[in-house]
DRENBA-247369 format. One line per 2 residues: number of its first residue (from 1); their letters; for each residue z, y, x of C-alpha. Coordinates in pm, whole numbers, padded with zeros to 5 digits. Layout:
// residues N
NUM) a) Z Y X | ... $
END
This chain:
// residues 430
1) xx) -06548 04286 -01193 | -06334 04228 -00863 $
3) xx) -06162 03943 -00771 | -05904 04065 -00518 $
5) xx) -05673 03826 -00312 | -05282 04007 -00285 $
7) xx) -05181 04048 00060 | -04841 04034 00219 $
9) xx) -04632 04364 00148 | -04949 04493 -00103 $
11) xx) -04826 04689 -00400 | -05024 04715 -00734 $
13) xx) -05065 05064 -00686 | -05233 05081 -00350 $
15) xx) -05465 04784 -00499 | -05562 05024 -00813 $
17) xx) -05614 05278 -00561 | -05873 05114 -00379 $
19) xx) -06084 05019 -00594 | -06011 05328 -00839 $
21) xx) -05847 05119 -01103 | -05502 05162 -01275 $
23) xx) -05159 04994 -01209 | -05186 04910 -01619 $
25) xx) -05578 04817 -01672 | -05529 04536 -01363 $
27) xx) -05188 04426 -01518 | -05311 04440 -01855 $
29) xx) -05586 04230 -01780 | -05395 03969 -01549 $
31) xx) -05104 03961 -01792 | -04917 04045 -01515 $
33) xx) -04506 04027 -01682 | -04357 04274 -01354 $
35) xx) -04622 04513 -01171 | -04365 04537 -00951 $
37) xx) -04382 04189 -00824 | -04660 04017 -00700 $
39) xx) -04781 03652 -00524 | -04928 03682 -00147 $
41) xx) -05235 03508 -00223 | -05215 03568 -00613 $
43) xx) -05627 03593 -00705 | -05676 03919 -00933 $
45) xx) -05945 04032 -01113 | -05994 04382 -01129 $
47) xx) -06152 04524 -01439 | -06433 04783 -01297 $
49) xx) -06803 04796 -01358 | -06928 04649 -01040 $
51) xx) -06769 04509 -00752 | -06694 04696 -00382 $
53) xx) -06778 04546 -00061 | -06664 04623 00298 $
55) xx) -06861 04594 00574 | -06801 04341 00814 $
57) xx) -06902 04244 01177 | -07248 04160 01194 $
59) xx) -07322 04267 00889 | -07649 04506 00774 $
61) xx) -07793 04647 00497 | -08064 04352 00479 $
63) xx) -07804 04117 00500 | -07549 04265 00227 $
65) xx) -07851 04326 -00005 | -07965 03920 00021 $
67) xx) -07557 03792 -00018 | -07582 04012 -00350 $
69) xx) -07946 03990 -00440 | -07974 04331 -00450 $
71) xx) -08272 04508 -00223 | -08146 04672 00056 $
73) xx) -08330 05006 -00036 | -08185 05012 -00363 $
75) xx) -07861 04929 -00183 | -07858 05202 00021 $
77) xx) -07995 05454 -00252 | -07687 05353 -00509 $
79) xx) -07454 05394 -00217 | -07630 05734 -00106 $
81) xx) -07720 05631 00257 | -08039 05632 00445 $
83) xx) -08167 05273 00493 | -08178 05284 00883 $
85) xx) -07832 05399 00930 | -07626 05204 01126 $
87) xx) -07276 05061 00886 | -06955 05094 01050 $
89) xx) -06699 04771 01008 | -06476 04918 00735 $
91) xx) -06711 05098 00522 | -06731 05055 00149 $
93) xx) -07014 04987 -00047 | -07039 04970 -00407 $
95) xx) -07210 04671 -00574 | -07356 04724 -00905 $
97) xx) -07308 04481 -01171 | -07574 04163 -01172 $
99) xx) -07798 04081 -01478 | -07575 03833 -01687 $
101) xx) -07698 03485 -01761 | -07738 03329 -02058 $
103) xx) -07561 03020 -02148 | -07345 02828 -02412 $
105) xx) -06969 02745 -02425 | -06747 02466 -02574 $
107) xx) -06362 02465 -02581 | -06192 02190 -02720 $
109) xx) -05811 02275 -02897 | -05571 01915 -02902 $
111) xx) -05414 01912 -03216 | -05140 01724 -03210 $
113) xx) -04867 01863 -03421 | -04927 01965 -03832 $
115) xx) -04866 02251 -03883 | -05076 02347 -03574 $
117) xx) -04831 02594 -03352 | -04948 02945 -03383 $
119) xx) -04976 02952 -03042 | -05282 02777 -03056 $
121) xx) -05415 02929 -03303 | -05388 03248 -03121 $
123) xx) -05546 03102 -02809 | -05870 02965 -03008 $
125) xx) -05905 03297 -03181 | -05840 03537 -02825 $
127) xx) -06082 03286 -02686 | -06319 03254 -02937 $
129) xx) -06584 03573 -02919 | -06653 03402 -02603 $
131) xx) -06720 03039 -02744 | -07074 02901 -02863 $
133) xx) -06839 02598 -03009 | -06492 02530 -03117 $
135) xx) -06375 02185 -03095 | -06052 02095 -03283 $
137) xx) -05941 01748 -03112 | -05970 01467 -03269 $
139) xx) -06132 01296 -03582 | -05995 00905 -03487 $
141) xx) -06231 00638 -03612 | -06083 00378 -03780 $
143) xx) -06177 -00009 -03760 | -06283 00018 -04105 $
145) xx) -06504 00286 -04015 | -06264 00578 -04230 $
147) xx) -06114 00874 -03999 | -05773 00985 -03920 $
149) xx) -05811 01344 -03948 | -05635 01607 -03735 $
151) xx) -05492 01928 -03889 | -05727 02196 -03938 $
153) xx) -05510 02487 -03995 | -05757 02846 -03986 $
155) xx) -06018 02727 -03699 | -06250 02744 -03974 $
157) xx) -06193 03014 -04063 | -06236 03135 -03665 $
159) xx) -06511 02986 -03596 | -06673 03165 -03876 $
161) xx) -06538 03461 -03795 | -06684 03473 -03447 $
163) xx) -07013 03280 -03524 | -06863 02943 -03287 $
165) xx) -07068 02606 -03430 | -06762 02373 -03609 $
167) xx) -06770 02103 -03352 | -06629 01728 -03479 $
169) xx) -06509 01563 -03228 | -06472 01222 -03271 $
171) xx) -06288 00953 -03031 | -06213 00615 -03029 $
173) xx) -05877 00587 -02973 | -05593 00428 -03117 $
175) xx) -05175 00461 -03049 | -05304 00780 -02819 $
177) xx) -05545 00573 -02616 | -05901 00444 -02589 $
179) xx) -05941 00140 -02736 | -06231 -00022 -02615 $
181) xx) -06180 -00319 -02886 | -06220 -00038 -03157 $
183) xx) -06540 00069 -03024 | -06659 -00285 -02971 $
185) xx) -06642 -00293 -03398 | -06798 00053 -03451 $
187) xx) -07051 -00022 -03209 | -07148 -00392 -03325 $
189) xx) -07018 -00430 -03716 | -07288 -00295 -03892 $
191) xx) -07143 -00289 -04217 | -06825 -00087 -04059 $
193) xx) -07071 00126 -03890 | -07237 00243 -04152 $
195) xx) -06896 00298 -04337 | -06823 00522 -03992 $
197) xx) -07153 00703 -04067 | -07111 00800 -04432 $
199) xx) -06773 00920 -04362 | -06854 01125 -04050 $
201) xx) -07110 01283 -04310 | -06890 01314 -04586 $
203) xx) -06601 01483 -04379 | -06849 01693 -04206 $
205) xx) -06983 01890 -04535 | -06638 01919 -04652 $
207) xx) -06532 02085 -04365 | -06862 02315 -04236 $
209) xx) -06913 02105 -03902 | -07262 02120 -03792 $
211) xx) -07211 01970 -03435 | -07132 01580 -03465 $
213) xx) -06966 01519 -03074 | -06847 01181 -02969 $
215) xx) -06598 01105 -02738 | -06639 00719 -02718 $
217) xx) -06429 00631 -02342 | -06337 00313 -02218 $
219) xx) -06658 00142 -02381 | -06717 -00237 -02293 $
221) xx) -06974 -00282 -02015 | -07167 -00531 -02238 $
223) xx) -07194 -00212 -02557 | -07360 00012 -02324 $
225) xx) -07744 -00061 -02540 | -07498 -00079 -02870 $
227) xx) -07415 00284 -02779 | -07782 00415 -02742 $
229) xx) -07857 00253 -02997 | -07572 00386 -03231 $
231) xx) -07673 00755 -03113 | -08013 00695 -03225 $
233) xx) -07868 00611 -03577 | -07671 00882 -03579 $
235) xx) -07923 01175 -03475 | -08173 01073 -03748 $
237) xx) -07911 01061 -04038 | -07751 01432 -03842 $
239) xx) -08092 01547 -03796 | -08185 01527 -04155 $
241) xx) -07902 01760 -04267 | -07971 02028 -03971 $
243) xx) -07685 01934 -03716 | -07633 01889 -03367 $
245) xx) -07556 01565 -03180 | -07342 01581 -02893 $
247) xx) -07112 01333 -02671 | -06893 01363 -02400 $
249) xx) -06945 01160 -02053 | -06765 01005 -01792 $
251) xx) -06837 01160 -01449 | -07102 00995 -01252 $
253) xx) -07282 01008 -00928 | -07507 00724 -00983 $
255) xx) -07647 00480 -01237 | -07495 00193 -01093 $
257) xx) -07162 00286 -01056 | -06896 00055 -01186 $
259) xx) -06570 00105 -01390 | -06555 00030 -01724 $
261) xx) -06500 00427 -01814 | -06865 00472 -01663 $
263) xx) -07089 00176 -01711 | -07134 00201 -02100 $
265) xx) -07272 00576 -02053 | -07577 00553 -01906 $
267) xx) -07735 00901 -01837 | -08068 00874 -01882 $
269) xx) -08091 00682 -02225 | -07788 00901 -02397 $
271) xx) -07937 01215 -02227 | -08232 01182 -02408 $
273) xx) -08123 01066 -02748 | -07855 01423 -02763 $
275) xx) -07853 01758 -02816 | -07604 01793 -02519 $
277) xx) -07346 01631 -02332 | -07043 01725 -02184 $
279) xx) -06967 01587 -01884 | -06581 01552 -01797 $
281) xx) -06602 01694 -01400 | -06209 01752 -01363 $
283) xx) -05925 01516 -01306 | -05966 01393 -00970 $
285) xx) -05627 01548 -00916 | -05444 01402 -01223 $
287) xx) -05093 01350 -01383 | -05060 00953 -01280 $
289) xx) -05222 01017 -00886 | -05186 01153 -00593 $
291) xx) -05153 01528 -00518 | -05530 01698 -00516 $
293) xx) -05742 01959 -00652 | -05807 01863 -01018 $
295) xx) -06168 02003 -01028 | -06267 02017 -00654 $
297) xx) -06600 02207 -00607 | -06811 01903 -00369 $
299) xx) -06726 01589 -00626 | -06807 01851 -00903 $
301) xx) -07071 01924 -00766 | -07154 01575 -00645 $
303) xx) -07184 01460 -01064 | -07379 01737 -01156 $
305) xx) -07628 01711 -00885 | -07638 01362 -01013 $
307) xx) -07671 01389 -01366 | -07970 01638 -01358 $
309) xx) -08186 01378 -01206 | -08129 01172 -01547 $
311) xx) -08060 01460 -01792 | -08244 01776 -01846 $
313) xx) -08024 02045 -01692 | -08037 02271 -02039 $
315) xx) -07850 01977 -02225 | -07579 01953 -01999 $
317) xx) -07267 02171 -02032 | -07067 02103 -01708 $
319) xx) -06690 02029 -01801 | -06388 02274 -01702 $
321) xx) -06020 02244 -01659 | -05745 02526 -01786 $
323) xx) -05484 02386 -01608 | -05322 02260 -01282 $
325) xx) -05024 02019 -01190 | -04707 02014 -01017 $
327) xx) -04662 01709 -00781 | -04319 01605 -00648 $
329) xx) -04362 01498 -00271 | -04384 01277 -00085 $
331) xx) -04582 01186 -00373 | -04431 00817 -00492 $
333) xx) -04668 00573 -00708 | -04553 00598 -01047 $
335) xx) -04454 00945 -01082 | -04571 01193 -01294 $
337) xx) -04685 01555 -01227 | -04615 01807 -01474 $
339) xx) -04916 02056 -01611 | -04922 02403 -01588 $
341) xx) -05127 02655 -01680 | -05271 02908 -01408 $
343) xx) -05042 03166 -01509 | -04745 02930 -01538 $
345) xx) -04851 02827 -01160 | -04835 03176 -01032 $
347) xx) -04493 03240 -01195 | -04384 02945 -01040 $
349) xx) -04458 03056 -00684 | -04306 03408 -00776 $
351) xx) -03967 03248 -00874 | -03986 03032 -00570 $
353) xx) -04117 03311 -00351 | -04400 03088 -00249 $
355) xx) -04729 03224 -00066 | -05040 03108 -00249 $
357) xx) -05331 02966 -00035 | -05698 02841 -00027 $
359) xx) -05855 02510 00017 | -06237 02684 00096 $
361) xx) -06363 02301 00084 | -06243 02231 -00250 $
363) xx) -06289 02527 -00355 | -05933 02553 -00506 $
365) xx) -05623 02738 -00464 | -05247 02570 -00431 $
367) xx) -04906 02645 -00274 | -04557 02446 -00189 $
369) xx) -04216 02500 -00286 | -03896 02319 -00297 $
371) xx) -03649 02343 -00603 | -03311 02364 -00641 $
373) xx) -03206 02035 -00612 | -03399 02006 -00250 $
375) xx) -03725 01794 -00388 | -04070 01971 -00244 $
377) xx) -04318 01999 -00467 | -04734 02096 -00436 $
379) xx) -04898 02281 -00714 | -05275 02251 -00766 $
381) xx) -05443 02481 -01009 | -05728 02722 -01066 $
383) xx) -05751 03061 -01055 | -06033 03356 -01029 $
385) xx) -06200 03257 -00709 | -06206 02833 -00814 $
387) xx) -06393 02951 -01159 | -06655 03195 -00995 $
389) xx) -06707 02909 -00780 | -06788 02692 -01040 $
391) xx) -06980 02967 -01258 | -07194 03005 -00926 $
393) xx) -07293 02599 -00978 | -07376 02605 -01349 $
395) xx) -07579 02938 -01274 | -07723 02751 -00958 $
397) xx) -07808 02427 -01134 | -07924 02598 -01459 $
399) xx) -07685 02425 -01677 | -07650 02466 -02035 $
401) xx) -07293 02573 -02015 | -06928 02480 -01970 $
403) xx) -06663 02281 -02189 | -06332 02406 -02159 $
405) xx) -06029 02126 -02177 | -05854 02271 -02330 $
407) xx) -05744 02605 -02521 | -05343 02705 -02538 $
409) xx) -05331 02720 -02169 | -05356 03096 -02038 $
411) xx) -05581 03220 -01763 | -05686 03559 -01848 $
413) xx) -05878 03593 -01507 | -06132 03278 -01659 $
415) xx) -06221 03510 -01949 | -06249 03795 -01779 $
417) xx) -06491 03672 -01481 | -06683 03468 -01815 $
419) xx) -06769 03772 -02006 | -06835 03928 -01631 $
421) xx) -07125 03684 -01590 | -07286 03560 -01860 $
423) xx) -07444 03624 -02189 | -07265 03399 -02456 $
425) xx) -07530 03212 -02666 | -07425 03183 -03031 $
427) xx) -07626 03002 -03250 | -07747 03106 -03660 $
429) xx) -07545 02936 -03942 | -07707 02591 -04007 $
END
């Protein structure tokens, strides 16, 4: 695969050309709605075995050869030159594909509406040959220690269909918000809790879940040994019938680092009590703040840098936004940005004939427009070079995987670039 960045005045067709693609496989697989209309600075992938490089100033065989890990002999035999010749700026070189990594996937799917829209039903099943784990969102404890269950719809069916482990999610919250008052009772009542335990098991073998995955946020400082302690309850009665513990976990960059959304997980203990974790490493840019890159690449990388000091890098699955947000500015305390998908983003900047740029720190693209009533706005979002940046880290880092928040949003260039470099771990029917 190619990413590709559209220049000013570029057409499709002299894009397909140079890479020896077609108009329709690159706007097939960009859902591209117009060929005919493209965003300067619009990030495409382009669906070739491979990648092409041009040579640049500076640049040699030896040099090209380490960027791509590829020997520079073998380099120069694929591309049918003689290893001492001297590369013109301008020429093209043709970079075979790299040996895929293997590694597992989560996406969760929020369900808030019964019947579940179709549209996200479509999403989990275009989505899911590519998943380790499907996550319908949420099973809400109770203070009696029953669940509220979401609507299920066919993601059963799916994930069986495409050999994804039936993940239940489970959250503590309560009106649409973490309550850390409810978790106080699961966590301390033991009598509730083990009501909450018999009916996580109960709802568990009537449904075919075999990963158990809390999402317990907002905890009280003070439950933070109630927590461990709960896991360790949980794993043995999970563990007897063959299942998988997971949580999710506030992101981190130290163990001392206050907030009550961080000081109840600590790394190290829950690390090692789990299966895996899934650490959330996205909403620094969010829908209540100020305008800024929802996943940027040196706080990402910051947490997981962080968190494999405490937790063995094969349990963690780093976590992943599908979506961006549109910021009114000046931005005014208060406010609320709207999210949008990646392809909703790029739309946006067509119908506002806005030029898409690069933040290289952050790793993350954006643009600015103003609307028709005069208000300037920034968009934030991700696209094909933000994910390769963050494929490079998990590969880096050795992680487990990524978590996808959350399915219904479409990025076609995501998928693309995820079957592009990795091997999708799926495990055998417990």
């Amino acid at each position: 695969m190619q990413i590709h960045v559209v220049r000013e005045n570029e057409t499709l067709f002299q894009i397909a050309r140079l890479y020896g693609s077609t108009v329709n496989d690159i706007a097939e697989a960009n859902e591209i709605p117009d060929p005919n209309r493209l965003v300067v600075g619009q990030a495409l992938v382009i669906p070739i075995v491979g990648s092409f490089y041009w040579v640049q100033p500076g640049d040699s065989l030896w040099s090209i050869g380490q960027r791509f890990q590829i020997p520079y002999q073998e380099l120069a035999r694929i591309n049918g030159i003689s290893v001492n010749q001297i590369l013109l700026v301008g020429t093209r070189l043709y970079i075979p594909p790299a040996e895929k990594t293997e590694a597992e996937f989560n996406a969760y799917v929020e369900l808030r509406e019964s019947p579940v829209p179709a549209q996200l039903e479509n999403s989990a099943r275009d989505a899911a040959p590519l998943l380790t784990y499907l996550a319908p969102f949420s099973f809400e404890a109770r203070r009696d220690g029953t669940l509220k269950e979401p609507p299920l719809n066919r993601f059963q069916e799916i994930a069986a269909a495409n050999r994804n482990v039936l993940m239940m999610v489970i959250t503590n919250k309560e009106n649409d918000q973490f309550n850390d008052e409810l978790g106080r009772i699961l966590l301390n009542d033991m009598e509730v809790q083990e009501r909450f335990l018999q009916n996580i098991i109960n709802t568990a073998e009537k449904y075919g879940f075999s990963d158990i995955h809390f999402d317990f946020e907002y905890l009280r400082p003070q439950d933070r040994e109630a927590y461990a302690a709960f896991l360790r309850r949980a794993k043995e009665r999970f563990g007897q019938r063959g299942w998988l513990l997971s949580i999710a976990l506030a992101p981190k960059t130290s163990a001392e680092q206050a907030g009550q959304w961080y000081e109840a997980h600590d790394y190290r203990a829950l690390g090692a009590i789990v299966d895996f974790v899934v650490i959330m490493t996205y909403e620094w840019g969010y829908s209540g703040g100020p305008p800024m890159p929802v996943s940027p690449i040196g706080p990402v990388r910051q947490v997981l840098e962080y968190a494999v000091t405490e937790i063995p890098p094969q349990k963690i699955l780093m976590g992943q936004n599908l979506y961006g947000y549109d910021w009114r500015i000046p931005y005014q305390p208060g406010t609320t940005a709207r999210a949008l998908s990646p392809q909703q983003a790029i739309q946006l900047a067509l119908e506002h004939r806005a030029a898409i740029e690069y933040d290289i720190s952050a790793q993350a693209p954006f643009f600015r427009y103003t609307d028709e009533n005069g208000q300037r706005h920034i968009v934030w979002f991700e696209d094909a070079r933000s994910i390769q940046a963050k494929f490079q880290l998990l590969k880096e880092l050795r992680l487990r995987g990524m978590s996808y928040w959350k399915l219904g949003l479409s990025f076609p260039q995501n998928w693309l670039l995820l079957a592009d470099n990795f091997e999708v771990r799926k495990h055998p029917p417990r």
